[in-house]
Every structure is written in structure tokens, then in C-alpha cells.
N, CA, C and O atoms as a printed pandas DataFrame, in Angstrom:
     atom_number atom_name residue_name chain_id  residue_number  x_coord  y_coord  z_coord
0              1         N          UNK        A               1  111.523   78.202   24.379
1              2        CA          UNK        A               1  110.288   77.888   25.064
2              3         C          UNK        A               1  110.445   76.623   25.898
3              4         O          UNK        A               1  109.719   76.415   26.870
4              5         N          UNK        A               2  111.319   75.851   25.544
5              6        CA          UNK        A               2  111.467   74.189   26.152
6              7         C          UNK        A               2  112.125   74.257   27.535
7              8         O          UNK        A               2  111.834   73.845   28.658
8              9         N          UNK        A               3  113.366   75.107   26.863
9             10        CA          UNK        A               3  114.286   75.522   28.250
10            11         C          UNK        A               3  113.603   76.197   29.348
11            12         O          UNK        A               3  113.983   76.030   30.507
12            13         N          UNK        A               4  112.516   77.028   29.020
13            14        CA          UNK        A               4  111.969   77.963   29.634
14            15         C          UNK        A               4  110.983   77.165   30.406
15            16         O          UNK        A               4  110.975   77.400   31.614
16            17         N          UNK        A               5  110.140   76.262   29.962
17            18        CA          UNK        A               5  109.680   75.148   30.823
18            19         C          UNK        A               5  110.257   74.075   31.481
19            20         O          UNK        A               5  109.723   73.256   32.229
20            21         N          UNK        A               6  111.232   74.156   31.175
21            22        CA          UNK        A               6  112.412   73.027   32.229
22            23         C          UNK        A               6  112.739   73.824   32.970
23            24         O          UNK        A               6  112.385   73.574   34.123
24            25         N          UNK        A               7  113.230   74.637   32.851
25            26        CA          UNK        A               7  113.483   75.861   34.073
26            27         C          UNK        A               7  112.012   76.053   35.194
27            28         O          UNK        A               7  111.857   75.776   36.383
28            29         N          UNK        A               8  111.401   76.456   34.496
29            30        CA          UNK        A               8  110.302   76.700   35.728
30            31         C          UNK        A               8  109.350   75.252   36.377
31            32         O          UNK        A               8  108.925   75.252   37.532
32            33         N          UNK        A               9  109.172   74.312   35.601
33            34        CA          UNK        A               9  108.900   73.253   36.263
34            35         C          UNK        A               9  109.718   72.170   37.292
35            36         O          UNK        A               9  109.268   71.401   38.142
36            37         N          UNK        A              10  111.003   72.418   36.884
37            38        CA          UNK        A              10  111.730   71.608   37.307
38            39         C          UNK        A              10  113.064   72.447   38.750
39            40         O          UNK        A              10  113.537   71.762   39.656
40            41         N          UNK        A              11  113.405   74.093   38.546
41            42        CA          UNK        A              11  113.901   74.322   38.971
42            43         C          UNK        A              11  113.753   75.553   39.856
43            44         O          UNK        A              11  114.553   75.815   40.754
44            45         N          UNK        A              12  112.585   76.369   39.529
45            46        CA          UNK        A              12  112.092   77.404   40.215
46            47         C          UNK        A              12  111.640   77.245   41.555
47            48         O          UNK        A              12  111.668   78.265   42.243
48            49         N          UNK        A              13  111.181   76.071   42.144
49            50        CA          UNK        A              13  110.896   75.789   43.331
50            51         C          UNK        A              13  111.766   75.414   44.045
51            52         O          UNK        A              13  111.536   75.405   45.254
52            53         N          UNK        A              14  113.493   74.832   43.386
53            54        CA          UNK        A              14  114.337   74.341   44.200
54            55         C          UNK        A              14  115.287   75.423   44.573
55            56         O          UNK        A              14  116.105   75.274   45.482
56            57         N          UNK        A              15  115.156   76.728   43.732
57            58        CA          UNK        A              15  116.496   77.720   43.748
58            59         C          UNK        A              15  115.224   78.762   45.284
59            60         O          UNK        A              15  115.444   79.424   46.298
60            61         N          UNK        A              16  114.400   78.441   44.766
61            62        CA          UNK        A              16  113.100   79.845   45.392
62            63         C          UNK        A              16  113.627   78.942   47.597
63            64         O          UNK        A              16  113.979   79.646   48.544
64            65         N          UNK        A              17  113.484   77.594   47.636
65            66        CA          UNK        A              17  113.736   76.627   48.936
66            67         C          UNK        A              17  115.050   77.134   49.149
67            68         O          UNK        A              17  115.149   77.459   50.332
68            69         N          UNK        A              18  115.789   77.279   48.704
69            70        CA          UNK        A              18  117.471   77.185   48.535
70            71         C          UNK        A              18  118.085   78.831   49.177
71            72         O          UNK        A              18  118.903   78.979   50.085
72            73         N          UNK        A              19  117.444   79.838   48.437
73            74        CA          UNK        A              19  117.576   81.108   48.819
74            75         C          UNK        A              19  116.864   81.281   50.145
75            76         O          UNK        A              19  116.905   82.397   50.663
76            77         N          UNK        A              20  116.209   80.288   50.757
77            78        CA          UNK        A              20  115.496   81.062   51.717
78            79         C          UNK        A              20  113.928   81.572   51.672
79            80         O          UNK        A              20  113.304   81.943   52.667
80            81         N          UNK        A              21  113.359   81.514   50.194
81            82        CA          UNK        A              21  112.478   82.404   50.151
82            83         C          UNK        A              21  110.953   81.038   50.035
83            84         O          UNK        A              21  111.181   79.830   49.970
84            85         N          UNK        A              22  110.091   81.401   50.035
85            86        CA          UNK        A              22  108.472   81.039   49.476
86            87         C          UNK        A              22  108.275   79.988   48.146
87            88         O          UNK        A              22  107.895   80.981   47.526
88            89         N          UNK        A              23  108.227   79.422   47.625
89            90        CA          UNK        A              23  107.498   78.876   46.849
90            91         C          UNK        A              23  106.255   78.938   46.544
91            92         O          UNK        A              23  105.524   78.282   47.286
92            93         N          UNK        A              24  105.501   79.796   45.265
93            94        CA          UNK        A              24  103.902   79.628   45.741
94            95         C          UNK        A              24  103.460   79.770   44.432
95            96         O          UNK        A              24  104.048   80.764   44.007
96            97         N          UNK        A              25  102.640   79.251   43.434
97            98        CA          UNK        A              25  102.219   79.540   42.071
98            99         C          UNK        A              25  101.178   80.881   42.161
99           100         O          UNK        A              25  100.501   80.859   43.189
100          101         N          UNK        A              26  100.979   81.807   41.453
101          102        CA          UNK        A              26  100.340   82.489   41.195
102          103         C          UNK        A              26   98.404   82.015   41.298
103          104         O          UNK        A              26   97.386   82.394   41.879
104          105         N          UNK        A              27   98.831   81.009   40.345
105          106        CA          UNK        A              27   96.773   79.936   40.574
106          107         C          UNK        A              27   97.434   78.915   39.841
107          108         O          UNK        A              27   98.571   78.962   39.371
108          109         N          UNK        A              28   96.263   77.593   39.766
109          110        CA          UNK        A              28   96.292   76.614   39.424
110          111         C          UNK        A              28   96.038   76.755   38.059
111          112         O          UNK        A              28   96.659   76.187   37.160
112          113         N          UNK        A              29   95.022   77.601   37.922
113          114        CA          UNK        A              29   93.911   77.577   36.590
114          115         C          UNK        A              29   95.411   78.250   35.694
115          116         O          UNK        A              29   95.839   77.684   34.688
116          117         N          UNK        A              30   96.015   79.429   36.232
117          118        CA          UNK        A              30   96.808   80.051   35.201
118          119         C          UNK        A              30   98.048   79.103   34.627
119          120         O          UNK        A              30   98.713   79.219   33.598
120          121         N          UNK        A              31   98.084   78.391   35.399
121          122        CA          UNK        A              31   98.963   77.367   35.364
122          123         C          UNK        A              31   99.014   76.909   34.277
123          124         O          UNK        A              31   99.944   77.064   33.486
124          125         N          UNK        A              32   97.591   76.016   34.026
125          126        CA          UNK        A              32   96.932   75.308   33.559
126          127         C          UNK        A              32   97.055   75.876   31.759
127          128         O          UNK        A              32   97.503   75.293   30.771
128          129         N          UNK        A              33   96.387   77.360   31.942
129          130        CA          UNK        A              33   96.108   78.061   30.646
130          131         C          UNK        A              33   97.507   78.202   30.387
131          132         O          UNK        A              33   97.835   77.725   29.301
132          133         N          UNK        A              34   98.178   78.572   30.871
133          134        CA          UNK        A              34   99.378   78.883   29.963
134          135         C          UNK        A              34  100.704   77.745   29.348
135          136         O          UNK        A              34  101.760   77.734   28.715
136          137         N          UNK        A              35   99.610   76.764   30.161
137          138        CA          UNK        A              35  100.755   75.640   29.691
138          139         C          UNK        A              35  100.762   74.930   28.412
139          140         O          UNK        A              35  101.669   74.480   27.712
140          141         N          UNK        A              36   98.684   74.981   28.246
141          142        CA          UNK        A              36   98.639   74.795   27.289
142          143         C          UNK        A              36   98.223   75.865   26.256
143          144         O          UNK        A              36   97.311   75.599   25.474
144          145         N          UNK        A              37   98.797   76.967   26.216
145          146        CA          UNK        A              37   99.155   78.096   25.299
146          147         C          UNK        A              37  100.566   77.929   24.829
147          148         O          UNK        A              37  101.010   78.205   23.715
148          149         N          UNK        A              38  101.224   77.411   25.904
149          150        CA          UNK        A              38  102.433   77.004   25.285
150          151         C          UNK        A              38  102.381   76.084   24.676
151          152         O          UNK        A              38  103.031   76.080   23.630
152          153         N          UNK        A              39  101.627   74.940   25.023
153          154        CA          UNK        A              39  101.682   73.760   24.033
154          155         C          UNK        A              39  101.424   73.965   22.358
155          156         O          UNK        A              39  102.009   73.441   21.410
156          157         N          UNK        A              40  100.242   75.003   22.393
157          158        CA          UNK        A              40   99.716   75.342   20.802
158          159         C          UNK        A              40  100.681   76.485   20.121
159          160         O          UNK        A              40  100.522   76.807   18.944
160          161         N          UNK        A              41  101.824   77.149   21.057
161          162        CA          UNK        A              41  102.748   78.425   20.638
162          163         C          UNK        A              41  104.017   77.202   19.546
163          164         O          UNK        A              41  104.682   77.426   18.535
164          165         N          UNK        A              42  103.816   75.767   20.545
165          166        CA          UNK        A              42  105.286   75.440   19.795
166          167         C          UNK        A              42  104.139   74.585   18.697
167          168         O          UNK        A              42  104.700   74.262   17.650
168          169         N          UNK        A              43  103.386   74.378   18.734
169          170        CA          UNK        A              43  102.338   73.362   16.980
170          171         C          UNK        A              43  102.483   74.641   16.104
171          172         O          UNK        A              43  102.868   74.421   14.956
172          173         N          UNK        A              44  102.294   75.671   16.371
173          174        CA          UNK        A              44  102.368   76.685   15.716
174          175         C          UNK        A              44  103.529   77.705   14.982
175          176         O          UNK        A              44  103.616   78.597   14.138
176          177         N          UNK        A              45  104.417   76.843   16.007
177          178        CA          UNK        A              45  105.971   77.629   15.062
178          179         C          UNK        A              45  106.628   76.316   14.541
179          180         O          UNK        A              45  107.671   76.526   13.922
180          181         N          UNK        A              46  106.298   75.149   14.637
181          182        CA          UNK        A              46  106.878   73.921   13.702
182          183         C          UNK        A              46  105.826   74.616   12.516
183          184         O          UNK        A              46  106.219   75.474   11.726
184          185         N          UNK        A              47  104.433   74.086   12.543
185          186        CA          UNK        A              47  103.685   74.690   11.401
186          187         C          UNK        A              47  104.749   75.400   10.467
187          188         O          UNK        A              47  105.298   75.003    9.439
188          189         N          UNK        A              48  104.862   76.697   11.242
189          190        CA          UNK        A              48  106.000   77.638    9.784
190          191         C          UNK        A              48  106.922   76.946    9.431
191          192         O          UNK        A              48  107.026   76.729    8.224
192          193         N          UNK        A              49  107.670   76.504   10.142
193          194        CA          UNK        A              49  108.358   75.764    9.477
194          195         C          UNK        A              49  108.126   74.418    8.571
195          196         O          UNK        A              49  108.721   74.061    7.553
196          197         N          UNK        A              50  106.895   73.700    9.399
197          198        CA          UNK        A              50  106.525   72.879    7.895
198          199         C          UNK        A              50  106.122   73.618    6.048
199          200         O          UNK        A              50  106.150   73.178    4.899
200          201         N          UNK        A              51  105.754   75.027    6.774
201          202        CA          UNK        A              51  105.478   75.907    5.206
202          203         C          UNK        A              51  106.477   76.269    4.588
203          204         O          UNK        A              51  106.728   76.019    3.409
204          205         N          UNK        A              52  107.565   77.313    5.863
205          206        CA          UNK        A              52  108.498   77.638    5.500
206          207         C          UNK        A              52  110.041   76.453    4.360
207          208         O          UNK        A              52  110.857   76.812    3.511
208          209         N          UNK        A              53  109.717   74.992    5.024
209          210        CA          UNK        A              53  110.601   74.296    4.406
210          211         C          UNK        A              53  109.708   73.288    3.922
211          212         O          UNK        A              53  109.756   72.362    4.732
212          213         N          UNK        A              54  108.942   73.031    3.022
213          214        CA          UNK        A              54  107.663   72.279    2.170
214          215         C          UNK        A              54  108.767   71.103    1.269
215          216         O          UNK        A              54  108.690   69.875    1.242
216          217         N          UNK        A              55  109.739   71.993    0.608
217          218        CA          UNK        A              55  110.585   71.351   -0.165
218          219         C          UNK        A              55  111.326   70.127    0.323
219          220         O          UNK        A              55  111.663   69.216   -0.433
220          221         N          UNK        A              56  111.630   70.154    1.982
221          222        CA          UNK        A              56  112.294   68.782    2.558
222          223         C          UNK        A              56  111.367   68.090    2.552
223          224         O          UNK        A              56  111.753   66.975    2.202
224          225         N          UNK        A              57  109.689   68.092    2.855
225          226        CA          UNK        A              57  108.686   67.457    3.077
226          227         C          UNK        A              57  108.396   66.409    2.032
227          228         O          UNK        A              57  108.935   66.832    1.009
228          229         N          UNK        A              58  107.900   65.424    1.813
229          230        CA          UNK        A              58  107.058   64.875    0.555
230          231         C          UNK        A              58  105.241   64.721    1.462
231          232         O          UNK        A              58  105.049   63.819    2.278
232          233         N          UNK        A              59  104.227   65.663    1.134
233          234        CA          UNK        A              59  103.158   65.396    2.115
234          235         C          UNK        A              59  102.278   64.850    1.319
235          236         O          UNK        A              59  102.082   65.064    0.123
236          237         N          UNK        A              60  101.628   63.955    2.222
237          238        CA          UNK        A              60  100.412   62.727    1.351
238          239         C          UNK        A              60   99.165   63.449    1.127
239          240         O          UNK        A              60   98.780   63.078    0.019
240          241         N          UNK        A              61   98.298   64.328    1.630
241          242        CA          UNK        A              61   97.574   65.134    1.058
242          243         C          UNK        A              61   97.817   66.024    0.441
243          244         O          UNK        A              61   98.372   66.985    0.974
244          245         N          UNK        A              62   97.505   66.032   -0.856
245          246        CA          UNK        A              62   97.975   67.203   -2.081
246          247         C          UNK        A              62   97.475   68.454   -1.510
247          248         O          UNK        A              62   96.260   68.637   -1.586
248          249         N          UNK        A              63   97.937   69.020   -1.155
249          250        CA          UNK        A              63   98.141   70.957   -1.111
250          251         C          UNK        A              63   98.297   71.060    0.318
251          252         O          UNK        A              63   98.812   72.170    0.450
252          253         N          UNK        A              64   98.183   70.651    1.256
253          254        CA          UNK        A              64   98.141   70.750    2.447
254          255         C          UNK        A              64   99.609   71.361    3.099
255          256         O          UNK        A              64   99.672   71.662    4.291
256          257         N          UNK        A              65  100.640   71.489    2.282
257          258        CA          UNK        A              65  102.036   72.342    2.185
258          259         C          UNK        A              65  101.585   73.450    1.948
259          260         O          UNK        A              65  102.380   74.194    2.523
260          261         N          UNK        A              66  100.838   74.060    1.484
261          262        CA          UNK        A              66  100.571   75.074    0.827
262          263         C          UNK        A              66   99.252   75.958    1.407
263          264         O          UNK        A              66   98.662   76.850    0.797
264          265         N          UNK        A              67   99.023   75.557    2.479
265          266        CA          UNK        A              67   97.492   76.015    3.447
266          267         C          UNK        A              67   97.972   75.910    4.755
267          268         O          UNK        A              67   98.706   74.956    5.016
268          269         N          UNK        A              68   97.694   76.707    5.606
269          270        CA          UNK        A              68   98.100   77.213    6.753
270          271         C          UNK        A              68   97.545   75.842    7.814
271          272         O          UNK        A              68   98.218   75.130    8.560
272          273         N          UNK        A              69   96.059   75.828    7.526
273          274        CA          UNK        A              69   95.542   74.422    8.432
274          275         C          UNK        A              69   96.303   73.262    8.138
275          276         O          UNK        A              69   96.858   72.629    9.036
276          277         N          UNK        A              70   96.353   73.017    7.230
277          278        CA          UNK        A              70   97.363   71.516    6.963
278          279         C          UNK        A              70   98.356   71.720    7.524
279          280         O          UNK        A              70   98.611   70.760    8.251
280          281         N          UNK        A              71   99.281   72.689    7.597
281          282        CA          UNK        A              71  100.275   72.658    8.155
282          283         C          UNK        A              71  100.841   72.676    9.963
283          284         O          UNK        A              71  101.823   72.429   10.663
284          285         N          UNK        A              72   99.036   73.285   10.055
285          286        CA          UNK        A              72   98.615   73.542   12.131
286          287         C          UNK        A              72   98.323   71.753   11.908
287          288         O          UNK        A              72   98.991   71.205   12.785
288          289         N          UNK        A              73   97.875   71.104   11.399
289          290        CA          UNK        A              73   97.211   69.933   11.481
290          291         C          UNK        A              73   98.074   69.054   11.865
291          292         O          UNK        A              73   98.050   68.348   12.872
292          293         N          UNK        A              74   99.308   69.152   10.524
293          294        CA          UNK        A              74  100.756   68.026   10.035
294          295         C          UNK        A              74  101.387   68.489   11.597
295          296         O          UNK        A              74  101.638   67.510   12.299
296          297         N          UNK        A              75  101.587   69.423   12.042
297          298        CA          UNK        A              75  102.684   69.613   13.039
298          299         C          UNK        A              75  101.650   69.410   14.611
299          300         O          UNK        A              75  102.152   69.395   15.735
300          301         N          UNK        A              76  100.484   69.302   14.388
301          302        CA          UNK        A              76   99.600   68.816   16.150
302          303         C          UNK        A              76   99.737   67.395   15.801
303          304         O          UNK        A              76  100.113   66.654   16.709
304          305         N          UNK        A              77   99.500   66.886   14.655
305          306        CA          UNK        A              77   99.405   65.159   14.705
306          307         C          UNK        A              77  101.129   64.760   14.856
307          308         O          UNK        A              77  101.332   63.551   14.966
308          309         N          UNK        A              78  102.268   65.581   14.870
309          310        CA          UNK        A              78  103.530   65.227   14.814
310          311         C          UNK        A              78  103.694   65.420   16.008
311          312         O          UNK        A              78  104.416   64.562   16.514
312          313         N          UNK        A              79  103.206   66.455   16.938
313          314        CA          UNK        A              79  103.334   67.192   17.916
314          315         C          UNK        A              79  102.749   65.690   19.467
315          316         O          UNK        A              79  103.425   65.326   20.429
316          317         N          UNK        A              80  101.483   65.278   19.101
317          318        CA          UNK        A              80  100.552   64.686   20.075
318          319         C          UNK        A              80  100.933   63.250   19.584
319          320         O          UNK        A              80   99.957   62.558   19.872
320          321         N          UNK        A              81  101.896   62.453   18.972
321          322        CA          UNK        A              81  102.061   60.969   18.368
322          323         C          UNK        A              81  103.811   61.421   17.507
323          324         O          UNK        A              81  104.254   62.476   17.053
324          325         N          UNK        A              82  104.320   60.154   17.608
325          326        CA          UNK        A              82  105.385   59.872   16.691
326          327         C          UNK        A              82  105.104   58.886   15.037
327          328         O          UNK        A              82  105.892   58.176   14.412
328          329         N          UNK        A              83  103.698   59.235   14.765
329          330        CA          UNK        A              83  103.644   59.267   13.626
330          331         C          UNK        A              83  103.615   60.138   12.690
331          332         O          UNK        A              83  103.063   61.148   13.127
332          333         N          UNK        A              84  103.913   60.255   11.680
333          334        CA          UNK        A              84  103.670   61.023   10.415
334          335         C          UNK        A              84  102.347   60.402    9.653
335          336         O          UNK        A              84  102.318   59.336    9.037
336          337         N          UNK        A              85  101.326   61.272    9.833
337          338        CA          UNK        A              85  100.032   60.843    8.746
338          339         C          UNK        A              85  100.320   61.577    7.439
339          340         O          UNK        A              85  100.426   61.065    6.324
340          341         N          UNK        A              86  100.445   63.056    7.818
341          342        CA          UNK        A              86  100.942   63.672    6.819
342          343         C          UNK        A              86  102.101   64.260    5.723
343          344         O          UNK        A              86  102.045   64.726    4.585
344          345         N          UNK        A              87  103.195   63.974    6.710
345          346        CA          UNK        A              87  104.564   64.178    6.136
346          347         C          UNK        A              87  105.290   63.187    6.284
347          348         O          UNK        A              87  105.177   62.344    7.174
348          349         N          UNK        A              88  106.536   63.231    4.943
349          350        CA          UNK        A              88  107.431   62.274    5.126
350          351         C          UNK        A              88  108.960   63.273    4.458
351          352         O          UNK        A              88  109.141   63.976    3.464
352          353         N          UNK        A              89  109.838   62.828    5.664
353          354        CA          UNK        A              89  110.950   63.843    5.488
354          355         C          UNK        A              89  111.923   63.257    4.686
355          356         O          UNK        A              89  112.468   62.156    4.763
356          357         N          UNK        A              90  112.059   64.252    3.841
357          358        CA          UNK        A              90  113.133   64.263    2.859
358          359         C          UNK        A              90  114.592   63.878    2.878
359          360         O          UNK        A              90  115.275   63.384    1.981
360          361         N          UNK        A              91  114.784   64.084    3.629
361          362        CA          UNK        A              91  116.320   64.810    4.256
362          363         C          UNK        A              91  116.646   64.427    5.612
363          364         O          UNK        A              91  115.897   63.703    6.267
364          365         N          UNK        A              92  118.016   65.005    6.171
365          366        CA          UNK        A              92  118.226   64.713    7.240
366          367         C          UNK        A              92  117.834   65.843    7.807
367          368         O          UNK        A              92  117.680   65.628    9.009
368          369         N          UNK        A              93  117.596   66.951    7.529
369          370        CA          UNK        A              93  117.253   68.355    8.664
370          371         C          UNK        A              93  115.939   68.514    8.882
371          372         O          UNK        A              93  115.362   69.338    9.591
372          373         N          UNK        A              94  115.346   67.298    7.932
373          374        CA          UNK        A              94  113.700   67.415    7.722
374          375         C          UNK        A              94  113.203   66.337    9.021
375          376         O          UNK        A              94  112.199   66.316    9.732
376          377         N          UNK        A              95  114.493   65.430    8.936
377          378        CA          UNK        A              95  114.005   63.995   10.146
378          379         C          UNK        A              95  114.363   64.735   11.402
379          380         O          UNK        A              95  113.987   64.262   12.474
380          381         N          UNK        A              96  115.065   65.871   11.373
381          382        CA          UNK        A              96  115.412   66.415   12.567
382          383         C          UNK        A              96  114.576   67.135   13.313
383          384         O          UNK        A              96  114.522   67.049   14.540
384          385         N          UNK        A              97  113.829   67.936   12.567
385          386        CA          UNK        A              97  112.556   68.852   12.874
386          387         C          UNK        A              97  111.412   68.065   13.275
387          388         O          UNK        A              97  110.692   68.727   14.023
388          389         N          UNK        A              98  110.938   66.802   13.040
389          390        CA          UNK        A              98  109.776   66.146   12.749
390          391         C          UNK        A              98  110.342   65.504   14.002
391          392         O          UNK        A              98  109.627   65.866   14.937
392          393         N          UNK        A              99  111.692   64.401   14.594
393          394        CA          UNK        A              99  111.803   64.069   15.494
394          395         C          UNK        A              99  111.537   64.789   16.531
395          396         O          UNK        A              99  110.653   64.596   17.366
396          397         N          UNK        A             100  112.751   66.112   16.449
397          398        CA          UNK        A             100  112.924   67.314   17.132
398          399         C          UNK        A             100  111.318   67.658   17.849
399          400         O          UNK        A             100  111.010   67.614   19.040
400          401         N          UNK        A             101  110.702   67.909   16.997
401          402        CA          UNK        A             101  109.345   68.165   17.690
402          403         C          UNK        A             101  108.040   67.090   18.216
403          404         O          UNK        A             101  107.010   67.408   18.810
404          405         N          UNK        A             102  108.485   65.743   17.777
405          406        CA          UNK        A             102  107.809   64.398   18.459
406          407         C          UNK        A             102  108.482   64.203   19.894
407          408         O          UNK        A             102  107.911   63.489   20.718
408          409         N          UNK        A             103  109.653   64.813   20.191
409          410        CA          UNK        A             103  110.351   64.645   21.403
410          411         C          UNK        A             103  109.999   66.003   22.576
411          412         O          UNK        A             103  109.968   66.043   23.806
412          413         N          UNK        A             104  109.785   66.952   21.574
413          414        CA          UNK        A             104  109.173   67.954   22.344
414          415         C          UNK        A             104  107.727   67.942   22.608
415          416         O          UNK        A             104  107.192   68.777   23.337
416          417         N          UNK        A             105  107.237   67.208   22.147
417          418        CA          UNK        A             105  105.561   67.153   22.508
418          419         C          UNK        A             105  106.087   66.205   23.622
419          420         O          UNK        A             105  106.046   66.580   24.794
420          421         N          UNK        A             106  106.717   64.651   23.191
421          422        CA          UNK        A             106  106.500   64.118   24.476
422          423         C          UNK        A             106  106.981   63.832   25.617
423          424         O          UNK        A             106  106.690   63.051   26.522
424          425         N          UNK        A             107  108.141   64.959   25.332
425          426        CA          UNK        A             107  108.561   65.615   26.829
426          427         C          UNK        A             107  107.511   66.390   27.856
427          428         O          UNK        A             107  107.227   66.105   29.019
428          429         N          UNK        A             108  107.165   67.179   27.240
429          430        CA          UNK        A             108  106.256   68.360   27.576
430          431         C          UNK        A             108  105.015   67.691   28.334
431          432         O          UNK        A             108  104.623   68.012   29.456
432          433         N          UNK        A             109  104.499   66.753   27.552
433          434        CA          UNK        A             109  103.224   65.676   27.747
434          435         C          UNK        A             109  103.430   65.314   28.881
435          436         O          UNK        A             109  102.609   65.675   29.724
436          437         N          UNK        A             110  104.912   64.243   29.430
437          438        CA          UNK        A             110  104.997   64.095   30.642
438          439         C          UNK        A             110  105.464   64.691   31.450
439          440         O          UNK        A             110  105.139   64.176   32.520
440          441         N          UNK        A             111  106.375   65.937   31.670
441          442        CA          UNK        A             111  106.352   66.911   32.004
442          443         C          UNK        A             111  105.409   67.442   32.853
443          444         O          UNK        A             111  105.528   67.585   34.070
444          445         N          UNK        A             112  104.074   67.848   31.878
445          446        CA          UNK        A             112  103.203   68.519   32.639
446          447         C          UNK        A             112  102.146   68.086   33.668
447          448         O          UNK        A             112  101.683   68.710   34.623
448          449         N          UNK        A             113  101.810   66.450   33.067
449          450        CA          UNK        A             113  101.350   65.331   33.960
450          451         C          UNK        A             113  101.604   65.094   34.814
451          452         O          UNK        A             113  100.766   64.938   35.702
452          453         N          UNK        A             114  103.256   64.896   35.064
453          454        CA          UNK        A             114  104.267   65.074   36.548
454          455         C          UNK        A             114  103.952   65.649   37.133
455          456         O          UNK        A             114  103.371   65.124   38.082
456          457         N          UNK        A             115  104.022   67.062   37.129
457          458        CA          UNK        A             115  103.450   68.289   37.937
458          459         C          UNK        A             115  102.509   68.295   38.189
459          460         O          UNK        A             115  102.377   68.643   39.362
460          461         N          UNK        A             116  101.490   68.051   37.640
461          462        CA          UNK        A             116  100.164   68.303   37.741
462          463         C          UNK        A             116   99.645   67.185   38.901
463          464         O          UNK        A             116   99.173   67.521   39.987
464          465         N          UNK        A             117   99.797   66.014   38.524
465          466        CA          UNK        A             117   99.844   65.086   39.342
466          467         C          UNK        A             117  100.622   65.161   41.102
467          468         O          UNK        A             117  100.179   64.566   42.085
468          469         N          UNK        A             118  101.440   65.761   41.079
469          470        CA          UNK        A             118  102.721   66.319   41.922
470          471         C          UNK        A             118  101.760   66.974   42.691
471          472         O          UNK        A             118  101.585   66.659   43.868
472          473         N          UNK        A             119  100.760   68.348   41.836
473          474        CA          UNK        A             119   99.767   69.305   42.886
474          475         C          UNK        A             119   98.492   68.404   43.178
475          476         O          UNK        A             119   97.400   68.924   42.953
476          477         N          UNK        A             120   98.505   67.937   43.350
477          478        CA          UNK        A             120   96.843   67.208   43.634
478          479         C          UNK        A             120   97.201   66.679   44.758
479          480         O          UNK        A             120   98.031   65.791   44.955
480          481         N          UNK        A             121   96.456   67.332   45.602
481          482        CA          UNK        A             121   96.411   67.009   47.195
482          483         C          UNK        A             121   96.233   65.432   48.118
483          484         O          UNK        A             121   95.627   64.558   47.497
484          485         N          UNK        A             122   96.508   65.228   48.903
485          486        CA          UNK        A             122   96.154   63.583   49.243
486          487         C          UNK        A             122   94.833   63.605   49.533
487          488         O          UNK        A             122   94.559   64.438   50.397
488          489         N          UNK        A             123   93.781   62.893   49.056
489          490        CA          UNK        A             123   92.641   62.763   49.757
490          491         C          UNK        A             123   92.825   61.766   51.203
491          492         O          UNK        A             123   93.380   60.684   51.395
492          493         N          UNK        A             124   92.049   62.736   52.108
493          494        CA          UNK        A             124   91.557   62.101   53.534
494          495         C          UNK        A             124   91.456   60.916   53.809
495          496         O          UNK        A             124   91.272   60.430   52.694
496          497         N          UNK        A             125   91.446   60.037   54.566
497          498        CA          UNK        A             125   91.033   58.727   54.514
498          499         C          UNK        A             125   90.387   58.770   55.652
499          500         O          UNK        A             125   90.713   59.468   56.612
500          501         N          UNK        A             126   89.311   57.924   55.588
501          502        CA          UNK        A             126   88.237   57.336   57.295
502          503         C          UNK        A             126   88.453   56.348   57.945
503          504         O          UNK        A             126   87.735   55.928   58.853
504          505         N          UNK        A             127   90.100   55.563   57.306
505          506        CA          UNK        A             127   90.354   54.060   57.844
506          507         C          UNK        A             127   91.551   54.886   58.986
507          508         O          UNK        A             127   92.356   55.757   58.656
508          509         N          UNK        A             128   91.409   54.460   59.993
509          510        CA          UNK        A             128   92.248   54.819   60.861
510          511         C          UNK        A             128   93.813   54.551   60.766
511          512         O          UNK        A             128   94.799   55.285   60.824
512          513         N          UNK        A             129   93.601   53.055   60.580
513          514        CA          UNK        A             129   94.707   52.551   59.831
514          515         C          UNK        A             129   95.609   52.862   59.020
515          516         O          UNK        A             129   96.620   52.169   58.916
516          517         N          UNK        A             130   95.386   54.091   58.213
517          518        CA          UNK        A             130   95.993   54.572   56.563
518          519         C          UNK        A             130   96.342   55.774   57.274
519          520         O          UNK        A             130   97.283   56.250   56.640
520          521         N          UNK        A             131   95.998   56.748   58.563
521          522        CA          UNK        A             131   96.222   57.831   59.063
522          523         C          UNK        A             131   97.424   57.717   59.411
523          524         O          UNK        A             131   97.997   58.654   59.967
């Protein structure tokens, strides 16, 4: 999914110039929705894996390993910050996943800001001067 957004944010417009051809997004809005569908596709497959591997975890709310929301919760607050409120990793494959995915949120974060920022048109100016 990461590669797949480095690819299209970063390189689909330079190969699309390069061949000769158009550059043009489909819409803004779809843009928009699917970026952050992707954002909640990857909170949602760390999640399993915070369930799937509970045992590397030590988590500060009792049961929250063991409930599907705690685990959407532990991996959006890991996902949106490089803190741990809820987990603390065991292990080294446990610091890997928890980094692993604090680096992928805040890649992604600026990432999509870039771009987004990138499409927003120049506003007009009335000072002659700035024309």
C-alpha cells in the first residue's frame, strides 16, 4: 500500500510528462476519499497485527489486546503520533511494527499535505505589482 502511494504521488505524473502523454486526476474529491481510505486500510491491518501478536505487546489498559476497538484505537494513536498510550513492545519485532507504522503514518501525513498543497491554485492578486 506504501509503495503504491509513492508510486502514484510521486511518480505517475513524471513517467505520464515523459511518455508524451496527459497528466490529469480523475477528481479532487476522489482523491481526497481514497487517500484517506487508505489511511484507515493501513490502522486497520497494524490493528491485526496488534491482536494477531498481543504476546510481544505489554498493553496498559487491561483487555484492550483482546477487543477489536482497542486494538483500531492502539494502532490510530500509533498511527497519528510517535507515542505509545497503549502499548509497550516487548521485543525487537514488536519495536519494529510500532516504529514501522509511526513512520508510515508520518510519511503518508506529509506526503499527502505536499500534494494537496501542490493542487491548490494561486489566488489572483489586485496589486499590480505581484502580477
Amino acid at each position: 500500500m506504501v509503495i503504491y502511494q509513492i508510486n502514484v504521488l510521486l511518480f505517475d505524473e513524471y513517467r505520464a510528462i515523459k511518455s508524451g502523454g496527459s497528466y490529469a486526476l480523475h477528481g479532487y474529491r476522489r482523491m481526497i476519499i481514497l487517500l484517506i481510505q487508505n489511511y484507515f486500510e493501513i490502522i486497520f491491518w497494524f490493528a491485526a497485527q496488534y491482536i494477531f501478536f498481543q504476546d510481544m505487546f505489554g498493553f496498559t489498559v487491561a483487555g484492550s489486546q483482546e477487543s477489536i476497538l482497542g486494538a483500531i484505537y492502539t494502532s490510530f494513536v500509533v498511527m497519528t503520533s510517535f507515542g505509545f498510550y497503549n502499548v509497550t513492545p516487548l521485543g525487537v519485532l514488536a519495536y519494529i511494527l510500532v516504529i514501522g507504522q509511526a513512520m508510515i503514518g508520518l510519511f503518508m501525513t506529509f506526503l499527502s499535505l505536499a500534494r494537496f498543497i501542490g493542487l491548490i491554485p494561486n489566488p489572483k492578486s489586485m496589486d499590480q505589482t505581484e502580477q
